[in-house]
N, C-alpha and C positions, 0 to 999 in steps of 0.2 A: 257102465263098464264095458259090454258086450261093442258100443258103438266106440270105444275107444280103442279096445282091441282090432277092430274094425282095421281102423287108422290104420295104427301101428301095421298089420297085418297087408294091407294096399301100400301103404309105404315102402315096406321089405319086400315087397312085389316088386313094384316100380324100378325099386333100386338096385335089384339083382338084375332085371330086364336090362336096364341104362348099364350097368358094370359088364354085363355079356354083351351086349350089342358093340359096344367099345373095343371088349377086348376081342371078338370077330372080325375087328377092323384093322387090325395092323396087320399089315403085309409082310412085314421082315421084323428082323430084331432091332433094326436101326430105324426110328418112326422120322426121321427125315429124308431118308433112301428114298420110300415111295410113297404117294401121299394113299389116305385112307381109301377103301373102293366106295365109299359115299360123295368122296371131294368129287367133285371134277376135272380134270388132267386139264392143264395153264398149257392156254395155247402157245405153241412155238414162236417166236421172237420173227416177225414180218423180215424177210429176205429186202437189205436195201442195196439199191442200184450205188454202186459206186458215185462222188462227185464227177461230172468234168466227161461223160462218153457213156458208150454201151460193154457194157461188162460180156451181155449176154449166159451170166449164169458160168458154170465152171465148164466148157467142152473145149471140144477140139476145134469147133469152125470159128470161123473170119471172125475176127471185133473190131471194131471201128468208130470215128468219134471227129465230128466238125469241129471247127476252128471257133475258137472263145479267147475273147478279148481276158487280159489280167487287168488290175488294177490300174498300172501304168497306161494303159491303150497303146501298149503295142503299138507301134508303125513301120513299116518296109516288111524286108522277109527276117524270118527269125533263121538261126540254125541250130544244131546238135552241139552241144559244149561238153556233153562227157555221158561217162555212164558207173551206175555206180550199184553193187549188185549185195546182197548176205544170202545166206544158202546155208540150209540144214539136210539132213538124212533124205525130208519129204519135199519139202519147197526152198524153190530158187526165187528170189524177189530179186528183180533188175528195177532200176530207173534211171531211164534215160532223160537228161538235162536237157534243157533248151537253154537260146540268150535272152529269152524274154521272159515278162511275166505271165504272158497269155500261150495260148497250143494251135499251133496250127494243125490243118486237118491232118488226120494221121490213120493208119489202119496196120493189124498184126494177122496171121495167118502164116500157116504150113504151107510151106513152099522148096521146091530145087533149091542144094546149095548154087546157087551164083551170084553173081554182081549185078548190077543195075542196068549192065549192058550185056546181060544175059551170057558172061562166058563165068566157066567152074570156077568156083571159090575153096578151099583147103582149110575146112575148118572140120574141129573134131563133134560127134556126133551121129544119132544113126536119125534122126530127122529135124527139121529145120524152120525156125519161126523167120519171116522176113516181117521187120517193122520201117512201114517207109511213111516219113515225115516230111508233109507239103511246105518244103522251108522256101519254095522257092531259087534257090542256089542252084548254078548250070554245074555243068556235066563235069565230074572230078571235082580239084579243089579241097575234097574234103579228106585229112588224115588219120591212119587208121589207125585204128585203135584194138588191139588184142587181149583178150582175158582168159586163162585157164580157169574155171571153174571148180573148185571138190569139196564140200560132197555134196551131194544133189540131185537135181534130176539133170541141170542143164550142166554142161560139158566144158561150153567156151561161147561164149560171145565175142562178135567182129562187127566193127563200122566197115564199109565195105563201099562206098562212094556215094557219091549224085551224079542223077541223071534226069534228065524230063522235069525239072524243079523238086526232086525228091533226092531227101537224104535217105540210104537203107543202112540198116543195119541184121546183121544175125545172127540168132540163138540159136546153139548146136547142141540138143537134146539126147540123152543116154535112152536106150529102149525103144525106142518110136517115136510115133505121135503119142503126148500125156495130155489130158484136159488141164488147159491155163485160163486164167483172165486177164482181163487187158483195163486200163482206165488211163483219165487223164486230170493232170492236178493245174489246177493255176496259181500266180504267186508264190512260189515260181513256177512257171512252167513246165515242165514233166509228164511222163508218160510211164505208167508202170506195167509191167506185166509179173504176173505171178505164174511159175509151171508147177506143175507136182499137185 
């Protein structure tokens, strides 16, 4: 009898111990809000590099990204076929088209409003992304293209000409300099940038 009491008596132990230790362990009244402080906190989801270039992370300097063949193998020079943009309160998402299915080398960056032959360009914004795309094509040639932007961070985008074998284009940003990223897609070809 004494050694069953025993039991019984280690059990109700046991079992008060495990039901306190438990209930020590929730953090909030929602147990899937935060996990227990015995779990281990799930590591954060690996940061991936965009397809197609260098992101370089969300800031404000230069992005930039070599030339990659698409599916078709691309041949001659490619050029800019449009641009095509959604924008919310926080982020502006531009993509700019190419004719191919591959990207030629391309690079984005805070730069003077001008054109490609370095005189003042008239677009709205208090700072300025220039994206210029190694299509190859001489100097002009290329027609412009105007977007009022709202709402957003970015203002108004302009294709803005070729020169030196580059197409430019620019992004006319509200407030300053904002940290963007830049990437490049193939099939089709494309270039996106993201501000905000």
């Amino acid at each position: 009898m004494r050694a069953r009491r025993a039991a019984v008596l280690a059990s109700t132990v046991l079992l008060l111990a495990a039901c306190t230790q438990q209930v020590s362990g929730v953090a909030s009244p929602d147990p899937a809000a935060a996990p227990p402080p015995s779990s281990p906190a799930a590591p954060p989801p690996p940061t991936e590099e965009p397809p197609g270039g260098t992101s370089g992370g969300e800031g404000t300097e230069d992005k930039a990204g070599p030339a990659q063949p698409g599916s078709s193998g691309d041949s001659g020079s490619m050029r800019v076929t449009g641009i095509r943009y959604t924008s919310d309160d926080s982020v502006t998402r531009l993509v700019v088209t190419l004719s191919g299915d591959g990207v030629p080398e391309w690079s984005v960056g805070y730069s003077e409003a001008t054109g490609p032959d370095g005189s003042p360009v008239d677009i709205a914004g208090d700072a300025f992304l220039r994206v210029r795309v190694r299509t190859g094509g001489g100097d002009g040639g290329q027609s412009r293209s105007r977007f009022a932007i709202s709402p957003g961070p970015v203002a108004e985008a302009l294709t803005t000409g070729a020169a030196d074998g580059y197409e430019e284009l620019l992004i006319g940003v509200r407030g300053g300099e904002v940290p963007f990223a830049a990437f490049a897609e193939t099939d089709p070809g494309q270039i996106v940038v993201e501000v905000g």
